[in-house]
PDB file as gemmi writes it, atoms N, CA and C in Angstrom:
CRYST1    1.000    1.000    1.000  90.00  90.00  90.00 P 1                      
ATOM      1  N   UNK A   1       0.841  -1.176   0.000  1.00  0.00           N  
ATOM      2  CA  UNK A   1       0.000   0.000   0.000  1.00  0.00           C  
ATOM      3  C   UNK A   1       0.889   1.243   0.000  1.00  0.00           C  
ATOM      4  N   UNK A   2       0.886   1.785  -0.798  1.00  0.00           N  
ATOM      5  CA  UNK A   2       1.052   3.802  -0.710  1.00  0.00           C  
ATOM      6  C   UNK A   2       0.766   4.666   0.623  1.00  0.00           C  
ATOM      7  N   UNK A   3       2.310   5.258   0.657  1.00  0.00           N  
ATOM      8  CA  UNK A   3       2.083   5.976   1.472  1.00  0.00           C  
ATOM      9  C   UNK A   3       1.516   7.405   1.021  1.00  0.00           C  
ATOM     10  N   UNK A   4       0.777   8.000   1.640  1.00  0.00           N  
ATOM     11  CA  UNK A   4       0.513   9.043   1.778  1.00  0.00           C  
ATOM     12  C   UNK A   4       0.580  10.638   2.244  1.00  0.00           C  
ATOM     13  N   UNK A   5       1.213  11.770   1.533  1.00  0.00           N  
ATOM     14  CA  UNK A   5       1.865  12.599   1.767  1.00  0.00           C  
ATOM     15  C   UNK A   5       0.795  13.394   2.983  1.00  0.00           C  
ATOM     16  N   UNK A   6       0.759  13.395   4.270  1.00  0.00           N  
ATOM     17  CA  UNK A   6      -0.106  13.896   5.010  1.00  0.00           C  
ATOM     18  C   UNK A   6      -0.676  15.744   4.409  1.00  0.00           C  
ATOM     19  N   UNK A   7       0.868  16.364   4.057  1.00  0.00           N  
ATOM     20  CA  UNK A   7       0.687  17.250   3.304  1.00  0.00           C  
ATOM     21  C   UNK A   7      -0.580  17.797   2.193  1.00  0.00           C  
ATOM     22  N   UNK A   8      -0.090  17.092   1.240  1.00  0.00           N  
ATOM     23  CA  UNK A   8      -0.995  17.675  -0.021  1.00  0.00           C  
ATOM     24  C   UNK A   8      -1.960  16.114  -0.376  1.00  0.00           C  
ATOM     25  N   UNK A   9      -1.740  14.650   0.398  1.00  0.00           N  
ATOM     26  CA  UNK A   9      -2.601  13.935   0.159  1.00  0.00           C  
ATOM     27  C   UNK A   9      -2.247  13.331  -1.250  1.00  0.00           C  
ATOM     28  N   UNK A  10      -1.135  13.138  -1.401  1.00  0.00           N  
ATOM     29  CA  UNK A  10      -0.672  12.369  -3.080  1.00  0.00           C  
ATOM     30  C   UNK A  10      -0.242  11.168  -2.553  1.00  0.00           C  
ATOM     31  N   UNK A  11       0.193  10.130  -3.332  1.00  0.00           N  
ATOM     32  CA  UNK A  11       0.842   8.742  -2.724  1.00  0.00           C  
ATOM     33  C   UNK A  11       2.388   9.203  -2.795  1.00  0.00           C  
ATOM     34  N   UNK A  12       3.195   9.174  -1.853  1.00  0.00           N  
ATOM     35  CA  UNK A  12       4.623   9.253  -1.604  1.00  0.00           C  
ATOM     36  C   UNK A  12       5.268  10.062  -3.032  1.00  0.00           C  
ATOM     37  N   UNK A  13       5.015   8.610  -3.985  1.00  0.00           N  
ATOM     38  CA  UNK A  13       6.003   8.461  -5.025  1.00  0.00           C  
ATOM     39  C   UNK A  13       5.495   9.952  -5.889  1.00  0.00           C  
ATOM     40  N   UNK A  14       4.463  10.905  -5.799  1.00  0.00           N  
ATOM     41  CA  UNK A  14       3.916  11.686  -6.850  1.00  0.00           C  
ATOM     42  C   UNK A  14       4.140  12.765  -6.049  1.00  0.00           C  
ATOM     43  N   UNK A  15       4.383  12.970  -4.513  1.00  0.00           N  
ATOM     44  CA  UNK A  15       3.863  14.048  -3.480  1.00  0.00           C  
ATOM     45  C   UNK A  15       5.120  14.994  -4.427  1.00  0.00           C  
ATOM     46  N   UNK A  16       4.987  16.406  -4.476  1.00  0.00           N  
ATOM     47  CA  UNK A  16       6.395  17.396  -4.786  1.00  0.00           C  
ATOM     48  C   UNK A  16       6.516  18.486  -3.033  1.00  0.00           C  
ATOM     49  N   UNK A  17       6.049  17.965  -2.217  1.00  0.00           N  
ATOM     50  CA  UNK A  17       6.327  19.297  -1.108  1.00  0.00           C  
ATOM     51  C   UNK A  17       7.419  19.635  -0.852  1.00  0.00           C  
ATOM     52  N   UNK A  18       8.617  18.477  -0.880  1.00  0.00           N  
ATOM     53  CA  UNK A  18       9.942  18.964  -0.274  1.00  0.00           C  
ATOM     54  C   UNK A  18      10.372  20.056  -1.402  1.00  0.00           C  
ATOM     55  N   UNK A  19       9.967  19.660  -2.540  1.00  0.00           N  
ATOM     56  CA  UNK A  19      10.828  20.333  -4.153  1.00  0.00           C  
ATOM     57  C   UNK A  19       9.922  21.766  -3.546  1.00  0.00           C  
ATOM     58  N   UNK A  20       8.654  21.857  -3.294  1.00  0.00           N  
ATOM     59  CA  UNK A  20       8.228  23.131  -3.170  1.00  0.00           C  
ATOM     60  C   UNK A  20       8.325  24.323  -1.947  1.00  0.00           C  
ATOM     61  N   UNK A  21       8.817  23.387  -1.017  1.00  0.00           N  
ATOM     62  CA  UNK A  21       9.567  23.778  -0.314  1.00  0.00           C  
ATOM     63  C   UNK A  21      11.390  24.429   0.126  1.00  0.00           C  
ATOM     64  N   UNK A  22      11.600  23.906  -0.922  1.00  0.00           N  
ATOM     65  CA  UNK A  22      12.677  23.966  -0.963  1.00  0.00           C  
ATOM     66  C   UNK A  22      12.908  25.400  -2.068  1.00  0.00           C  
ATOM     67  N   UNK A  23      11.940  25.745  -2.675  1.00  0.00           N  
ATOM     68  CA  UNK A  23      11.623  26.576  -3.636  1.00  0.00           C  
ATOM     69  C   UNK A  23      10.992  27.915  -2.941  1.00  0.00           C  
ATOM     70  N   UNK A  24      10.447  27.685  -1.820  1.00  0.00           N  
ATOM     71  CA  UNK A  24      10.144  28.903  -0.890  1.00  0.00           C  
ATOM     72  C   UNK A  24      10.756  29.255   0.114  1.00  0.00           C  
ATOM     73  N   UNK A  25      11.863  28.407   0.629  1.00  0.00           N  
ATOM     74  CA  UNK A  25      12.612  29.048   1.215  1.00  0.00           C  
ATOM     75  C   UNK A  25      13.622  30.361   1.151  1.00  0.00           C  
ATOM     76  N   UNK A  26      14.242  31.376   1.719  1.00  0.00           N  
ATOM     77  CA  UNK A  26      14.863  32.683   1.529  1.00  0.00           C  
ATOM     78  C   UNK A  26      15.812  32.238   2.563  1.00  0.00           C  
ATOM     79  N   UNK A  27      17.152  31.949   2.100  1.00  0.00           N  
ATOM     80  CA  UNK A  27      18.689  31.866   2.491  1.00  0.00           C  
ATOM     81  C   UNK A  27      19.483  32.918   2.453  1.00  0.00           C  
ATOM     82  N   UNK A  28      20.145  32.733   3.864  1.00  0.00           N  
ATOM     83  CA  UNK A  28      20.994  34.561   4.060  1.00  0.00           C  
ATOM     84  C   UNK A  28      22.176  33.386   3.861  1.00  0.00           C  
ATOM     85  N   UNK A  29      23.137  34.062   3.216  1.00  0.00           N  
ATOM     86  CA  UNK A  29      24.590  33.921   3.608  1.00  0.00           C  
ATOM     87  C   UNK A  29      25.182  34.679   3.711  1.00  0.00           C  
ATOM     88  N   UNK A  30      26.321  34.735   4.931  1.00  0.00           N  
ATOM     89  CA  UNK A  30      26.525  36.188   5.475  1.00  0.00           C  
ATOM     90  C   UNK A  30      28.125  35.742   6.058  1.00  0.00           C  
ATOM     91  N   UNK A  31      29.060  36.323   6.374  1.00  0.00           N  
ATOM     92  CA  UNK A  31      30.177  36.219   6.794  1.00  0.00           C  
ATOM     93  C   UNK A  31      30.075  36.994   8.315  1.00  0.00           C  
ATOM     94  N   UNK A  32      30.905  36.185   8.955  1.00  0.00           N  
ATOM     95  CA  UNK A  32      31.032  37.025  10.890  1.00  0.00           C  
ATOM     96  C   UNK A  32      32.473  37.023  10.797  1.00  0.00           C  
ATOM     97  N   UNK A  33      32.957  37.791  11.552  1.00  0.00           N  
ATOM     98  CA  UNK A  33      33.968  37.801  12.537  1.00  0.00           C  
ATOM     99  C   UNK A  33      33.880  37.387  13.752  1.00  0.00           C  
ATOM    100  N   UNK A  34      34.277  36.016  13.976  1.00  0.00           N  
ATOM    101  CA  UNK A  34      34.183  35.474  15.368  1.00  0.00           C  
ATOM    102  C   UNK A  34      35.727  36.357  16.077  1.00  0.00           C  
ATOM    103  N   UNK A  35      35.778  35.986  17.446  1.00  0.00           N  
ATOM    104  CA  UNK A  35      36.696  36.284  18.346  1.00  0.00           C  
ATOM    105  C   UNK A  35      38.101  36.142  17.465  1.00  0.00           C  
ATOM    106  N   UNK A  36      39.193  36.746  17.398  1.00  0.00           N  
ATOM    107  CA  UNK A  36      40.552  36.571  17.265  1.00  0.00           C  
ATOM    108  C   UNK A  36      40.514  36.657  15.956  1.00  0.00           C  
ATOM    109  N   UNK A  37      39.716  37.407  15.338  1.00  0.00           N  
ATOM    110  CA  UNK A  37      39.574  37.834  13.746  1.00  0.00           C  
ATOM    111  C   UNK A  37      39.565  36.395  12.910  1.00  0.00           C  
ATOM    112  N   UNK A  38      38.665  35.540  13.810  1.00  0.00           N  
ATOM    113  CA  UNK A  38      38.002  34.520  12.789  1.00  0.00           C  
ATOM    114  C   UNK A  38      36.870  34.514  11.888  1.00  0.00           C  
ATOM    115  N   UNK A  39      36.912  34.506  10.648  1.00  0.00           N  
ATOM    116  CA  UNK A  39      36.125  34.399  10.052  1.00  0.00           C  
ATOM    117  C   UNK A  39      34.878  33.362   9.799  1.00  0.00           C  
ATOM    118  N   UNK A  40      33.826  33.296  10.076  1.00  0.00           N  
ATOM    119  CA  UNK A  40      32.943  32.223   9.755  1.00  0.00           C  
ATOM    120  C   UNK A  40      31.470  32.188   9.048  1.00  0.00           C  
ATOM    121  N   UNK A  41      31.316  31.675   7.882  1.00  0.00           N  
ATOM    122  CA  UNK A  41      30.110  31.642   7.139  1.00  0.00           C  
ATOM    123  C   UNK A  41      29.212  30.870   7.721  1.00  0.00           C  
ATOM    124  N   UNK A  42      27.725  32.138   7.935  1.00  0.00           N  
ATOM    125  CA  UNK A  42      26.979  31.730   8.723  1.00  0.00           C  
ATOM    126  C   UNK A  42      25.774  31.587   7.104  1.00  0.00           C  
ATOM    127  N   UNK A  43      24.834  30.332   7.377  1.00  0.00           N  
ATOM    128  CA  UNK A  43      23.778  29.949   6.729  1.00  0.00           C  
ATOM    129  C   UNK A  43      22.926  30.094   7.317  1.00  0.00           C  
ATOM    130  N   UNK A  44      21.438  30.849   7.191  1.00  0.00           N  
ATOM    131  CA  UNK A  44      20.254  30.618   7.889  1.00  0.00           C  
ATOM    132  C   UNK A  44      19.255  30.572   6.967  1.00  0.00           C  
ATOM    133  N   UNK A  45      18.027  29.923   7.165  1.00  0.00           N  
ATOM    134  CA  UNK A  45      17.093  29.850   6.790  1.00  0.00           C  
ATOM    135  C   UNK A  45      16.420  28.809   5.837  1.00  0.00           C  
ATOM    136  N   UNK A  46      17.382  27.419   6.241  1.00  0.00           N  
ATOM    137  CA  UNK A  46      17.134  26.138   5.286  1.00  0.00           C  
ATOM    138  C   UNK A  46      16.260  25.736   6.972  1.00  0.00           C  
ATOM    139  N   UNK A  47      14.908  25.322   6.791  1.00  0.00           N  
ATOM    140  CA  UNK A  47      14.016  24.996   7.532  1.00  0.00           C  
ATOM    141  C   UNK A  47      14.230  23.125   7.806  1.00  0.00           C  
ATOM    142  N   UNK A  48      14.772  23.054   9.566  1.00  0.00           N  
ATOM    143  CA  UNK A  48      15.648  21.796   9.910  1.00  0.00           C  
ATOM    144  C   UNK A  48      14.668  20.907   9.859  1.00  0.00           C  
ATOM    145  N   UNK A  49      13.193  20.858  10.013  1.00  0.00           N  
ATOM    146  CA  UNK A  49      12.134  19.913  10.269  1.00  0.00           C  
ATOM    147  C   UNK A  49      12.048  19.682   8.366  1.00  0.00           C  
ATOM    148  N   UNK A  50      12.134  20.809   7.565  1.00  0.00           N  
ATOM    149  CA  UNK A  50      12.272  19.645   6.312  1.00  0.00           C  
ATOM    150  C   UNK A  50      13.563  19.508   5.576  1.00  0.00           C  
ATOM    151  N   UNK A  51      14.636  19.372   5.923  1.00  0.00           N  
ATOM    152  CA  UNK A  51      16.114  19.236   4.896  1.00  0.00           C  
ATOM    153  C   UNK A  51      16.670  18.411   6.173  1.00  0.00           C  
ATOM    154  N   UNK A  52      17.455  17.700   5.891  1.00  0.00           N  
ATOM    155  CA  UNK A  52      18.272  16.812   6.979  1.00  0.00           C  
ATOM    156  C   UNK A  52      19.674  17.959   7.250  1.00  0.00           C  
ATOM    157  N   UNK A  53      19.871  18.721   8.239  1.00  0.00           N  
ATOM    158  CA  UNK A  53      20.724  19.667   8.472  1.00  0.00           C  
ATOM    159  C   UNK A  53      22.031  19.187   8.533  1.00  0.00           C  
ATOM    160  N   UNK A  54      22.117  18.007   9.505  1.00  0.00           N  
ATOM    161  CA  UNK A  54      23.421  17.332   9.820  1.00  0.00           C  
ATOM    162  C   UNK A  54      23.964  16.362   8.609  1.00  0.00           C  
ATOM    163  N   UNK A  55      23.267  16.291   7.391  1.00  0.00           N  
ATOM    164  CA  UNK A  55      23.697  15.813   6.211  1.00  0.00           C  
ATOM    165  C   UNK A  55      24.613  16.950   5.391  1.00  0.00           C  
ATOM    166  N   UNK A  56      23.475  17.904   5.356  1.00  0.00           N  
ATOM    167  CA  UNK A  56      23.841  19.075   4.583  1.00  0.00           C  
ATOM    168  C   UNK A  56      25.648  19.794   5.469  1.00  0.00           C  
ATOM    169  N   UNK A  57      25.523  19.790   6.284  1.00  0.00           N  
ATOM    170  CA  UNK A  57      26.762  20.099   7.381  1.00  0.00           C  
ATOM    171  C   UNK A  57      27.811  18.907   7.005  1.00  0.00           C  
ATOM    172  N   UNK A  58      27.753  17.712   7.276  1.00  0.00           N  
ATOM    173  CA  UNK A  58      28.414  16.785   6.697  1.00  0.00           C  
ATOM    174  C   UNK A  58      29.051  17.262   5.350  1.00  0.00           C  
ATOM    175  N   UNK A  59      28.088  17.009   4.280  1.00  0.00           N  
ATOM    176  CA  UNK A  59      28.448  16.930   2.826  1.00  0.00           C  
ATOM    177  C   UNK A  59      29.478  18.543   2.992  1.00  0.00           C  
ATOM    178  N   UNK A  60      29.098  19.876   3.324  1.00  0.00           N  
ATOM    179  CA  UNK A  60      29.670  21.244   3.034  1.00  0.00           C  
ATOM    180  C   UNK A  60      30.889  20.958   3.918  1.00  0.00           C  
ATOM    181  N   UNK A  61      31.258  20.470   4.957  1.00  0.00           N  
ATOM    182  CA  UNK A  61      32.285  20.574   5.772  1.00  0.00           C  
ATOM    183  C   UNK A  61      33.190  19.329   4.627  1.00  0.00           C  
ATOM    184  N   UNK A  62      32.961  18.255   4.461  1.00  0.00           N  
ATOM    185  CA  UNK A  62      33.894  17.395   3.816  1.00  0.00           C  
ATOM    186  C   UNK A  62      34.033  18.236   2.052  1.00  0.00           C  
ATOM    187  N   UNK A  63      33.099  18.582   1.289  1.00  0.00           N  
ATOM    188  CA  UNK A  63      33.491  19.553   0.241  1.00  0.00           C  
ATOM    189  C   UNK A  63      34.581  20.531   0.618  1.00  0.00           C  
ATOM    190  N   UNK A  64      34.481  21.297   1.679  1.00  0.00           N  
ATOM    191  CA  UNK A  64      34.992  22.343   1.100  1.00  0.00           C  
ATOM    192  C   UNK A  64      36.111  22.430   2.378  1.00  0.00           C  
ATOM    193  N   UNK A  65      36.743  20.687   2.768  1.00  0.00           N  
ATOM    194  CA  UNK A  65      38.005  20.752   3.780  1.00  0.00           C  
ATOM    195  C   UNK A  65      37.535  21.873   5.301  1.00  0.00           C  
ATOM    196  N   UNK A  66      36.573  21.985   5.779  1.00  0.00           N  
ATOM    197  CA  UNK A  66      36.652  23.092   6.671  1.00  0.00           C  
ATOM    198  C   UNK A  66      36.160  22.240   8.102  1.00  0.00           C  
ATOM    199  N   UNK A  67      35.939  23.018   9.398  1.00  0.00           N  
ATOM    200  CA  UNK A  67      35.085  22.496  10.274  1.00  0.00           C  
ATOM    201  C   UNK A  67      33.778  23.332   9.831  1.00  0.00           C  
ATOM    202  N   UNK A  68      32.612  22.601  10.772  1.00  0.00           N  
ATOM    203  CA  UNK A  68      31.442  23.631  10.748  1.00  0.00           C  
ATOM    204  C   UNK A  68      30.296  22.501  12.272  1.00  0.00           C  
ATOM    205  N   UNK A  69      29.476  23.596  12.012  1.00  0.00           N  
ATOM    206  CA  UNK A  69      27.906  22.952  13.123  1.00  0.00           C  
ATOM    207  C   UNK A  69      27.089  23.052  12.358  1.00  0.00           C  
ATOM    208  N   UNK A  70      26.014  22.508  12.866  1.00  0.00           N  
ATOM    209  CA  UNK A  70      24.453  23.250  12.660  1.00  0.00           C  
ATOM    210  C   UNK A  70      23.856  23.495  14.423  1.00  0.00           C  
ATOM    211  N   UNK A  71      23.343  25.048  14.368  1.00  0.00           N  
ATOM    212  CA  UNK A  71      22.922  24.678  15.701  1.00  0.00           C  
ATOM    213  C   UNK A  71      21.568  25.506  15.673  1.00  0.00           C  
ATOM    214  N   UNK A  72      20.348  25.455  16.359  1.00  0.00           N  
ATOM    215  CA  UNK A  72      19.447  26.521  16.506  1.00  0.00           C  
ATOM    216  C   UNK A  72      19.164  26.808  15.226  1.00  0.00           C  
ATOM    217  N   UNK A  73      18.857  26.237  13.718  1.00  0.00           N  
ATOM    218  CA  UNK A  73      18.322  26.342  13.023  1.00  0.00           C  
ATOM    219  C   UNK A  73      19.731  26.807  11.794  1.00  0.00           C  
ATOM    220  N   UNK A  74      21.004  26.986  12.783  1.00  0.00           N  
ATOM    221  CA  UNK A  74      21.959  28.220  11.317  1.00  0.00           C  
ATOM    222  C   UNK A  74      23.309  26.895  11.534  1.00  0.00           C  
ATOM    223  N   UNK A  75      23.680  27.053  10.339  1.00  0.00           N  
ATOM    224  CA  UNK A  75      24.861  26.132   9.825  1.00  0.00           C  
ATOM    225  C   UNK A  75      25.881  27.444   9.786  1.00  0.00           C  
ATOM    226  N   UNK A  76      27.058  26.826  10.468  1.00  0.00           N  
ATOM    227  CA  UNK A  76      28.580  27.719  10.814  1.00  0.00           C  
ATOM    228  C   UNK A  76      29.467  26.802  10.241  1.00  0.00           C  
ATOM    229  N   UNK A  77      30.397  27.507   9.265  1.00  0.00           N  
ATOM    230  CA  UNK A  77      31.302  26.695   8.629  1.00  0.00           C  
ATOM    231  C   UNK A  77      32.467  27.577   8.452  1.00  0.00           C  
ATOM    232  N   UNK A  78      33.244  27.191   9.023  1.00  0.00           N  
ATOM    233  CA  UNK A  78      34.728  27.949   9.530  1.00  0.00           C  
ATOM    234  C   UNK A  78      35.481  28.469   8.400  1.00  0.00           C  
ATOM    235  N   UNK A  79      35.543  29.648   7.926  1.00  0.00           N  
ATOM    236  CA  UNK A  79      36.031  30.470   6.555  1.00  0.00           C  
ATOM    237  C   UNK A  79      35.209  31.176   6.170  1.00  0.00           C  
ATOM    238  N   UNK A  80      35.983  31.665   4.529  1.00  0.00           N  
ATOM    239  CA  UNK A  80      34.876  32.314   4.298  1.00  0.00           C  
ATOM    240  C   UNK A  80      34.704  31.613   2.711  1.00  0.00           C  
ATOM    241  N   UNK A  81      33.592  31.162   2.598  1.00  0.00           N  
ATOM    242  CA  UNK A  81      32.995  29.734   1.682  1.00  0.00           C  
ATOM    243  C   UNK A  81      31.493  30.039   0.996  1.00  0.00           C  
ATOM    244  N   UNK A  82      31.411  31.574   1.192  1.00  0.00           N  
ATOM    245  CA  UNK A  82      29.848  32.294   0.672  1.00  0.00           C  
ATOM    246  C   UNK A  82      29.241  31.879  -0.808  1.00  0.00           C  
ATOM    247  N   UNK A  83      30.654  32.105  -1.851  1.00  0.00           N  
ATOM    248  CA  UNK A  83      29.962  31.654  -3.169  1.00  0.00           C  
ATOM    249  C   UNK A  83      30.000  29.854  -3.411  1.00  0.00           C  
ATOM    250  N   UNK A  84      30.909  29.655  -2.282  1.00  0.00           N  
ATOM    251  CA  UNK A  84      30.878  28.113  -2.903  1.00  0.00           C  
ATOM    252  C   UNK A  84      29.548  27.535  -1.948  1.00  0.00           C  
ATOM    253  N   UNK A  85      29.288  27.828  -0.713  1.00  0.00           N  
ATOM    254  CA  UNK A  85      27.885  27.638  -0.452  1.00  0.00           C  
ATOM    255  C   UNK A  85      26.644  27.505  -1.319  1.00  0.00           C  
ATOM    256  N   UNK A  86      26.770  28.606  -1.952  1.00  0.00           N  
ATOM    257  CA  UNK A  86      25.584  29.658  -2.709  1.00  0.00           C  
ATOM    258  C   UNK A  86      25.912  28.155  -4.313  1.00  0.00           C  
ATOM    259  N   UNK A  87      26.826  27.852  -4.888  1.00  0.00           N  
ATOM    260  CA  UNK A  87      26.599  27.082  -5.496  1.00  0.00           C  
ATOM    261  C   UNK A  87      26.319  25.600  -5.105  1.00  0.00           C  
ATOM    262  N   UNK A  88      26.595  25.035  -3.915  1.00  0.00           N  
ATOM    263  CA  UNK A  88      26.189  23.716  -3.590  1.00  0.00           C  
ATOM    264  C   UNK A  88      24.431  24.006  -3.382  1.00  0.00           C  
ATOM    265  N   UNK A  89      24.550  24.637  -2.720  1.00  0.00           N  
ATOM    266  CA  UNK A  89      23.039  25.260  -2.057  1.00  0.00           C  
ATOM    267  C   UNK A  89      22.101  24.853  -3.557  1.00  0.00           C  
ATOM    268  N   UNK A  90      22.041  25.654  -4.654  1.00  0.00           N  
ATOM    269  CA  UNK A  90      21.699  25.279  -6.046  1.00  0.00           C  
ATOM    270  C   UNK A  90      21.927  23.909  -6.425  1.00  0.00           C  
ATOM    271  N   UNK A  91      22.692  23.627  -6.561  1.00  0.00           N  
ATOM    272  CA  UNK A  91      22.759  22.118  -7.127  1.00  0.00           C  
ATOM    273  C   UNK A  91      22.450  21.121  -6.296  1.00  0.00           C  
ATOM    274  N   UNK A  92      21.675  21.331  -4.940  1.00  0.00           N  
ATOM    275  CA  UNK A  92      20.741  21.113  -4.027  1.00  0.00           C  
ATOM    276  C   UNK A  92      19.461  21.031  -4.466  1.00  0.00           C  
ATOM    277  N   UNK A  93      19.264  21.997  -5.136  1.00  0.00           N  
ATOM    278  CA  UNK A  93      17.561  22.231  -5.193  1.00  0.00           C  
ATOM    279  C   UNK A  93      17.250  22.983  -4.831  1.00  0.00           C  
ATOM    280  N   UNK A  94      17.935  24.092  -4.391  1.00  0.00           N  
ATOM    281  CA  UNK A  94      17.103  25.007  -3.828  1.00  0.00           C  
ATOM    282  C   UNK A  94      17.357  26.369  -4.805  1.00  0.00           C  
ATOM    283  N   UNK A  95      16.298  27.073  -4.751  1.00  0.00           N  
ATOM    284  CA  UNK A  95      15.957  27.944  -5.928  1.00  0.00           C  
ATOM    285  C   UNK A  95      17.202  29.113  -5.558  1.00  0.00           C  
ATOM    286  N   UNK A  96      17.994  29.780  -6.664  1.00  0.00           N  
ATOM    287  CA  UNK A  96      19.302  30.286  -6.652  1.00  0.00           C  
ATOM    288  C   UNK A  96      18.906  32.031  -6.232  1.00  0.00           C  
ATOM    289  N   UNK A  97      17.241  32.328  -6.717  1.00  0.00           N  
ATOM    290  CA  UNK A  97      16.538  33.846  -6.857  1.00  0.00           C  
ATOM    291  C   UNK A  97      16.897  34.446  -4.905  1.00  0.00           C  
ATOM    292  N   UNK A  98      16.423  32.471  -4.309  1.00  0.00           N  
ATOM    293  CA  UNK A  98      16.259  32.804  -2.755  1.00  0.00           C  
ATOM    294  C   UNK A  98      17.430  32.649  -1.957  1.00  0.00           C  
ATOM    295  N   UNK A  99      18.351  32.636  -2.642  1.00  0.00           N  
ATOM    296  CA  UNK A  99      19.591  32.778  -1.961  1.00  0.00           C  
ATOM    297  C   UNK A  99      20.422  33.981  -1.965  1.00  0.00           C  
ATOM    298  N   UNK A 100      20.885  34.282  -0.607  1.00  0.00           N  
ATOM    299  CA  UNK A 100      21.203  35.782  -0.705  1.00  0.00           C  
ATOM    300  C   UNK A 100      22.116  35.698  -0.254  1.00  0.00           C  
ATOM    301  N   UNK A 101      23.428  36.228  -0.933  1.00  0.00           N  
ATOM    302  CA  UNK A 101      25.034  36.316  -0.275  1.00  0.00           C  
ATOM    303  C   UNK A 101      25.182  37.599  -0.089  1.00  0.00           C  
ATOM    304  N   UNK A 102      25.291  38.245   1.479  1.00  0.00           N  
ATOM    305  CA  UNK A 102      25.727  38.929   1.865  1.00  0.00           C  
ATOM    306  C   UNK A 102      27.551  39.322   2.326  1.00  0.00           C  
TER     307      UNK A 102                                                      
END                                                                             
């Protein structure tokens, strides 16, 4: 039997919410100065109840050689890694209009 997207009510295999979701989200990327003139690219606004965060943290920390977290909803990844974010982020799925590099 088919599962059922509680969402929009399609069987699993037809449901699109994550794709449309992923399409309404609005992503800051922004650079900090932590303590001792460290630099760190902060991500907010990939919503943790639908994207697997600690995947996405995984995959960007082993890409791009760095440390990083996810904590409280924002992914910290030690450098400064804004456009190469901004292109994984896209070849993700997620729409390129809602991504904003600050």
């Amino acid at each position: 039997m088919a599962v059922i997207c509680k969402k929009c009510g399609l069987p699993d295999d037809l449901c699109a919410c994550g794709e449309l979701d992923k399409e309404d989200a609005r992503i800051v990327i922004r650079l900090e100065t932590r303590r001792w003139s460290k630099t760190t690219t902060l991500i907010e606004g990939i919503n943790p109840k639908l994207s697997d965060m600690q995947k996405i943290v995984k995959d960007l920390k082993s890409s791009f050689a760095c440390g990083g977290t996810a904590k409280d909803g924002f992914i910290m990844l030690q450098g400064d890694h804004r456009d190469d974010v901004k292109g994984y982020l896209v070849k993700k799925g997620f729409s390129e209009e809602a991504i904003e590099v600050q």
